[in-house]
Each structure stands twice: as structure tokens, then as C-alpha cells.
Steps between C-alpha positions, in 0.01 A plus 500: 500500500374703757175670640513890716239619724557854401402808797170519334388169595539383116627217361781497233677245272609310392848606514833350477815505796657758308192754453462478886887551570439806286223633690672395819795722406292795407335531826184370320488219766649429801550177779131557606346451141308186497548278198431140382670239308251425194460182560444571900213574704650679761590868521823598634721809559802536257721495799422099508572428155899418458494638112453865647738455810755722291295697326354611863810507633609769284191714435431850531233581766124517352417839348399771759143525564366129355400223726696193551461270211439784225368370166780340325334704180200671436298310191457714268207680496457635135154362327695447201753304688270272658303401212810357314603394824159325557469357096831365507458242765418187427204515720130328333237629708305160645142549671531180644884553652382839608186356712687176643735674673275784596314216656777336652609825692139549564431196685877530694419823633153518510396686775687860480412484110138409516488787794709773314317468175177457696593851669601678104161324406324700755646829483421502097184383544438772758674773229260411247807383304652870501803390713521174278895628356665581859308170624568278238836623452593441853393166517653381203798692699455240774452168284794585320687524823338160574627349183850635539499371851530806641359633809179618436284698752110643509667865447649381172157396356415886604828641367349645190309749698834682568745672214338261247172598547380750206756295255304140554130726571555630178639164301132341671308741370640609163513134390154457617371790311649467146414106506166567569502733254625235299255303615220722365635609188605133397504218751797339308807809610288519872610147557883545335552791724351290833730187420810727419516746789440214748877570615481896541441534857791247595702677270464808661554377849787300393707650255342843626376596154278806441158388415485516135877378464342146726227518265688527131811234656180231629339576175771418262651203713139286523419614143790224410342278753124594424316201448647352788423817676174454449424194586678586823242771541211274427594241719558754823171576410315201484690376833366858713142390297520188663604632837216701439279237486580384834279675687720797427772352766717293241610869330737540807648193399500571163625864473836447653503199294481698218754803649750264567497373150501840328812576730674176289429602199651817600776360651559278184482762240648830716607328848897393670661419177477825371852582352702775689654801431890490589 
């Protein structure tokens, strides 16, 4: 089984030989695409794998107009589609996986994440949370890069200020308004809609989902997961309450803490397994 780092800097698989020879032979990948064994750690162009001398060997030439290493297939991005997709793995969300390794990736790279989601922390704070979608969105963008050990840059924390930007604006604030209004009417469906649109703006940015499609998909997959949804809610709160404490200083400690382990459940539930089209 095999891994592809598709043009778009995403992660797919896994696949088998055969799926990749396929791709390979439809000008879907090239030599240049990088893959990885699943049990491997290291990425690799195609070329250097002897299952796809052949295949290579024989290929057409990529499709006009695509960059080297083209998506080997674009998953699919249907709401309906990913919800089944999402409910039929056999995936239990776990608050405590979900913050180990968030805190294991936090502590390896410490620096650039601390400082990036120091910077987001800034500019919504500075916004008076209106720019809290493109923010956000970007740098759960950039964690998710992290966590798919991708490069990951200071521009992709900002990418959601670019074509995303109304799409994850309005998935920030429409959320925020109807759970409030939630909220107010009865606080019981204020705090179902906070827990179950936790995954909208990743969604979005992602699987590049209009807003309410990111909403209804996040919705209807952490519905089936809701309890543990919630407690994976509380407890990103009560760690940014604690940074809090800390003279204020601990919360940039604490937020990308908690980013990080958002982007795993996401990853989990929505992330590189996500089945193909052909």
C-alpha cells in the first residue's frame, strides 16, 4: 500500500500498486510524484520505486496544463458523500488520543507553532473576532499541514484570507449566530450546535465545501460522535482556562495545543484515508 503527495500539497491513501499503476497510466501521476510505502517514513518519487518502473516506462505524458505530480484523484467532494464516507470508518473519536499527539507535535516543533498561532491569536484579537473564519480556518490549514507532514509556511496560516475568504467568514459567523440564538432560546440546542459544527471551517478549507454544506456534513458526522465531541470541547476549554490563568502567557501554549488537536480529530474523522473516486 501506498501514500501520493498529490499537486495540491495533499495527502492521499491508502492505495494499493495497482490503483497507482492506474493513475500512472492515465497521466494522473508521473516519475516526479512523491509517494511512500505505508509502513515507511520517507517520501520518495515514483521513479524510485521498482513496482512502477513499467508502469512509468510506458505512460502517457501528464495532462496539459497540471503540475507535476497531479492528484492521483480528487476526493470527492459531495456533503452527502462524505458523511457516509466519514460514518463508515471505523474511527471512535478519543479526547485523550486527540490531545497526546497534539502535544507531542507541539512540543517537537514548538517554536514556528507557538509563533504562528501566537500571530492568528493577534490578528483576531485585533478584529474583534470578525475575521475569526478566514483566521481560524487558515490555521487549522497550517496544523493540518503539520500533521500530514507537509510543508507548512506562515502564508498558509493566512491562506483563508484569499478565494476562501467569504466561504469560512460566513461559516464563523453563521454558526456563531444561530448557536447563540440557541443559546438564548434554550441553552440545551446552543451547546449541540457549538459541539457539532466544531469541524466546519476545516471542512471548508479542506474539502472546499460551501459554508453551509461544511456546516450540515460537521453537523451530522459529530452528532454520531457527540458525547465525545463534547467532552473534546470542554476539555480545549478548560486547558485555554488554564493557560489563562497563567498570567495570561500559558494561552499561547495552550491554543495551538488545542488547534493541533482539533486538526486530529479532523484528520481522523474527514482526513488521508478518505476513499477516492476512480
Amino acid at each position: 500500500m501506498f501514500k501520493i503527495i498529490g499537486g495540491d500539497g495533499s495527502q492521499y491513501g491508502p492505495v494499493t500498486v495497482d490503483q497507482v499503476r492506474d493513475w500512472i497510466a492515465s497521466g494522473r501521476a508521473n516519475g516526479q510524484t512523491m509517494a511512500q510505502r505505508e509502513e515507511d517514513t520517507e517520501w520518495r518519487p515514483l521513479s524510485q520505486f521498482a513496482e512502477f518502473a513499467d508502469a512509468l516506462a510506458g505512460a502517457r505524458p501528464t495532462m496539459p496544463g497540471t503540475p507535476a505530480g497531479l492528484p492521483p484523484a480528487t476526493p470527492s467532494t459531495d456533503p452527502n458523500a462524505l458523511v457516509q464516507d466519514a460514518l463508515s470508518r471505523p474511527c471512535e473519536v478519543s479526547v485523550g488520543h486527540c490531545f497526546s499527539r497534539a502535544w507531542e507535535m507541539l512540543k517537537a516543533d514548538f517554536w514556528p507553532l507557538v509563533g504562528v498561532s501566537a500571530l492568528a491569536l493577534l490578528v483576531v484579537s485585533a478584529a474583534h473576532g470578525l475575521l475569526n473564519g478566514p483566521m481560524l480556518g487558515g490555521l487549522l490549514w497550517y496544523c493540518l499541514k503539520k500533521i500530514r507532514r507537509q510543508s507548512a509556511t506562515v502564508g498558509d496560516a493566512f491562506a483563508g484570507f484569499s478565494s476562501l475568504f467569504l466561504q469560512l467568514f460566513l461559516g464563523a459567523i453563521v454558526s456563531a449566530l444561530l448557536a447563540s440564538v440557541g443559546l438564548m432560546v434554550c441553552i440545551l440546542p446552543g451547546i449541540y450546535l457549538l459541539v457539532a459544527w466544531q469541524l466546519a471551517l476545516p471542512l471548508i478549507h479542506d474539502k472546499r465545501l460551501q459554508f453551509w454544506d461544511a456546516m450540515e456534513v460537521s453537523r451530522k458526522v459529530l452528532t454520531a460522535h457527540w458525547w465525545s465531541a463534547f467532552l473534546f470541547v470542554l476539555a480545549g476549554i478548560g486547558f485555554n482556562f488554564l493557560g489563562a490563568l497563567c498570567c495570561g502567557v500559558g494561552v499561547f501554549v495552550t491554543w495551538p495545543l488545542t488547534m493541533l488537536a482539533l486538526a486530529f480529530l479532523y484528520e481522523d474523522l474527514f482526513g488521508a484515508n478518505v476513499r477516492l473516486e476512480a
